[in-house]
Every structure is written in structure tokens, then in C-alpha cells.
N, C-alpha and C positions, 0 to 999 in steps of 0.2 A: 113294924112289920118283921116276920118271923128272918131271920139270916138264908134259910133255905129259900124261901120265896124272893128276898133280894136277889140272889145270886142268879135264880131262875129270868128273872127280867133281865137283870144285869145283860146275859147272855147274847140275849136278843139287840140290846142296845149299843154295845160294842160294834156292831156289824152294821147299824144304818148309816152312821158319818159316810163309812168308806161305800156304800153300797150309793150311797145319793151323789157323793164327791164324784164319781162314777160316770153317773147316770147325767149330772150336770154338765161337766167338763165334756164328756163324748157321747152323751146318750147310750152308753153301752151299760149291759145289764147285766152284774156279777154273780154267779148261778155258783161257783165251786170253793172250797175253802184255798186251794189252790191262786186261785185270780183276787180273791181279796187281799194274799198275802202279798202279792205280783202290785196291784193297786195298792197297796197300803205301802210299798216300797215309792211309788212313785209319788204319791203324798209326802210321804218324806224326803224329799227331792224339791218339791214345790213349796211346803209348806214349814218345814224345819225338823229337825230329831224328834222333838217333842215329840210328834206325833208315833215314832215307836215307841216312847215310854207309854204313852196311851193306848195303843195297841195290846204290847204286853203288857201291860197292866190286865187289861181286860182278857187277856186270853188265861193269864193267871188264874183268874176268878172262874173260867169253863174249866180247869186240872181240877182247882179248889171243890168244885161245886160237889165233881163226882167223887173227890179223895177225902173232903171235909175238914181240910189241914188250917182254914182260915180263919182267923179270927174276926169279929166286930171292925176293929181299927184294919185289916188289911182290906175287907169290903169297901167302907168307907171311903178310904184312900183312891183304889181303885175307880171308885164310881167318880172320885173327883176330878181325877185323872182323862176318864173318859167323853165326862162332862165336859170337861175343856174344848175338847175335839167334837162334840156333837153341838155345840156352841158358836167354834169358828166355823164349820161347815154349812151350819144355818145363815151366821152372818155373811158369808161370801155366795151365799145362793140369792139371798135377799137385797144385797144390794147389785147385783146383775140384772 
């Protein structure tokens, strides 16, 4: 798949972890860039650091997308990074 079109999913996927973590934990629905940052702090309070390196990682990749500064290996990375996090958030919703 073309790097431009990764990064374009990429974007979207970044945002569901914290968007479900969310929605799980308090039924609340995070509408603003502002409250994901606010929830994704409070992730990181619950769940460990990690979860800002996942973060920014992925927010990296939205700078990347529109400035084109990225390499193959920094996507990569990123998406593995973020994986991690939309992986633990799947397994902590599934076994509730």
C-alpha cells in the first residue's frame, strides 16, 4: 500500500483506542481534539506511559501526513506503536 494511503488510515486509527476506552469506561462520547487529549491523559494514568508514546506516535504521523517528512520505517513504527494500544483496549473491553 502506497505510504500516503497508510498514513491516511493511519489517522483514523489513532483516535479509536481512546475514542472506545472512552465510551467503555463512562459511556461518554469524545467529539473534540481537545477531550481526546484530556482522555488520553487519563489513559495514561490507568494504563501506563506507554500509552503517550502511542499517542504521539500517531499524532506524529497526522504532522507527517500533511508535511511528508516520513519515512517507510517511521510509519511502520508508528502503526506498531499504535497497534499495541488498539489491542490492549480491544482486550480490556472484551473481557468485561
Amino acid at each position: 500500500m502506497m505510504l500516503g494511503k497508510r498514513l491516511r488510515r493511519f489517522e483514523a486509527l489513532q483516535l479509536l483506542p481512546i475514542k472506545a476506552y472512552a465510551a467503555w469506561r463512562e459511556g461518554r462520547r469524545l467529539s473534540s481534539h481537545g477531550e481526546l487529549w484530556e482522555y488520553k491523559r487519563r489513559m495514561v494514568n490507568e494504563l501506563g506511559k506507554w500509552v503517550h508514546d502511542s499517542w504521539m506516535s500517531g499524532q506524529g504521523m497526522h504532522v507527517c501526513f500533511y508535511e511528508g517528512w516520513c519515512a517507510k520505517e517511521d510509519v511502520e513504527e508508528a502503526i506498531e506503536r499504535v497497534e499495541k494500544l488498539v489491542n490492549e483496549v480491544a482486550r480490556r473491553i472484551h473481557a468485561s
